[in-house]
C-alpha positions as CSV (number, residue, x, y, z in Angstrom):
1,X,79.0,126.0,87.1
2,X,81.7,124.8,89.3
3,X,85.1,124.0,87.3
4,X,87.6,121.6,89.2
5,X,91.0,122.4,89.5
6,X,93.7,120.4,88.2
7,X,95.7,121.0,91.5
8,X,92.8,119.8,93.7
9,X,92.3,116.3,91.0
10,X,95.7,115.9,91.4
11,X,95.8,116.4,95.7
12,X,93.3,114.1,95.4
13,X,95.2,111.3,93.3
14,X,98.0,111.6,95.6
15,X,95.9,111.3,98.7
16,X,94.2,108.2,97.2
17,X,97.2,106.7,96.0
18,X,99.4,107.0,99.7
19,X,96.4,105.5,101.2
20,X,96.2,102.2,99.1
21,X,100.0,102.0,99.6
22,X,99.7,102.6,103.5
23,X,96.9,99.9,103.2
24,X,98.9,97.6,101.3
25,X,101.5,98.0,104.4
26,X,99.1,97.1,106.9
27,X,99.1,93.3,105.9
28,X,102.7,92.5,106.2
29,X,103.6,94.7,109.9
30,X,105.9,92.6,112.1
31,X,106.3,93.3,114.9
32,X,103.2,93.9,117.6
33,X,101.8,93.9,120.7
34,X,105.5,95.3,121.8
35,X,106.3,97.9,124.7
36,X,109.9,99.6,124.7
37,X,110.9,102.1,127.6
38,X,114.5,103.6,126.7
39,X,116.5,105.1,124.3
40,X,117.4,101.8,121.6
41,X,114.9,99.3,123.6
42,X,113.9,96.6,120.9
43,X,116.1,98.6,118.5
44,X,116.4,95.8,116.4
45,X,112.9,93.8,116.5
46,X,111.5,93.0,113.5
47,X,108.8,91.0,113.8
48,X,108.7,89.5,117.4
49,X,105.5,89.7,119.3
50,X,104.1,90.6,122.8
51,X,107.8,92.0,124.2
52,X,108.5,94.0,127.0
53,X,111.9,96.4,127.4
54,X,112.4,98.7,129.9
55,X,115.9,100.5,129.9
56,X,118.6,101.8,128.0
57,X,119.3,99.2,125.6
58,X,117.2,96.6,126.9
59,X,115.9,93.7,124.5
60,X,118.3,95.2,121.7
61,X,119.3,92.4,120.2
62,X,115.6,90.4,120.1
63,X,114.9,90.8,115.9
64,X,111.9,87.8,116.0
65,X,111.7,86.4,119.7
66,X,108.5,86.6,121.5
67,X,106.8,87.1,124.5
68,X,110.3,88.0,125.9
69,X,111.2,90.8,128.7
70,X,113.9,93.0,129.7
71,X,114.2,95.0,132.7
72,X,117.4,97.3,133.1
73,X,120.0,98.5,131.3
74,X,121.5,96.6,128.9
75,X,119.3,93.3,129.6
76,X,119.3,91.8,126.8
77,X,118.8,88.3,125.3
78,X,121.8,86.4,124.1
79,X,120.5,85.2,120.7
80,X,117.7,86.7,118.7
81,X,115.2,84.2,118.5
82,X,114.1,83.6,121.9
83,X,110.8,82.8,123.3
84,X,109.6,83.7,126.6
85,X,113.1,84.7,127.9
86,X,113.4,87.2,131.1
87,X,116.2,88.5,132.1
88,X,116.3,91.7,135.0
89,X,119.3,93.8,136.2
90,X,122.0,96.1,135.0
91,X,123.6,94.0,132.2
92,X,122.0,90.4,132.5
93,X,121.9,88.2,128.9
94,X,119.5,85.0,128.9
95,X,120.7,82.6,126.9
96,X,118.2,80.2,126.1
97,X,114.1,79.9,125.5
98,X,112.0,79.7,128.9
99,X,114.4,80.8,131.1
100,X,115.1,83.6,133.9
101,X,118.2,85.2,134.1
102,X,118.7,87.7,137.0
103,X,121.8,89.8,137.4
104,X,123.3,91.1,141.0
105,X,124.1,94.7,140.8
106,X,127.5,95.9,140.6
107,X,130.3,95.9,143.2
108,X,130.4,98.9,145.2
């Protein structure tokens, strides 16, 4: 006759137990469909969907804006809430929904 352990019953608990909680988890994830390039790009995003940021810092400040992108370092949207907001270049900030904000590179 086999005997079970007790430390294999209680692996097992713990196994089914972190899977019903990472289950649980599953229905309430915010933010998705997201892409981040750089160290702190969409740092703060919470549960905005379908993002692009590409560059140090870019899209740091979106926390529930959509179907926003960032190119560059820095780019970033002015408020947090935006929907399809662009902006590209070292340091541009859109300010406002449905808009395109494009910054000229630095003085020489």
């Amino acid at each position: 006759m086999f005997r079970q352990s007790s430390n294999t019953a209680s692996f097992f608990s713990v196994l089914i137990a972190a899977l019903l909680f990472a289950l649980s988890l599953a229905g309430v994830a915010g933010a998705q469909f997201n892409t981040s390039l750089g160290t702190g790009a969409l740092a703060s995003d919470t549960t905005g969907i379908a993002n692009t940021a590409i560059g140090w810092g870019a899209l740091e400040s979106n926390t529930t804006g959509s179907a926003n992108t960032a190119i560059g370092n820095g780019a970033d949207v002015s408020t947090g809430n935006l929907t399809n907001a662009t902006a590209t270049g070292f340091g541009a900030a859109v300010n406002a929904s449905d808009k395109i904000r494009r910054e000229t590179p630095m003085s020489q």
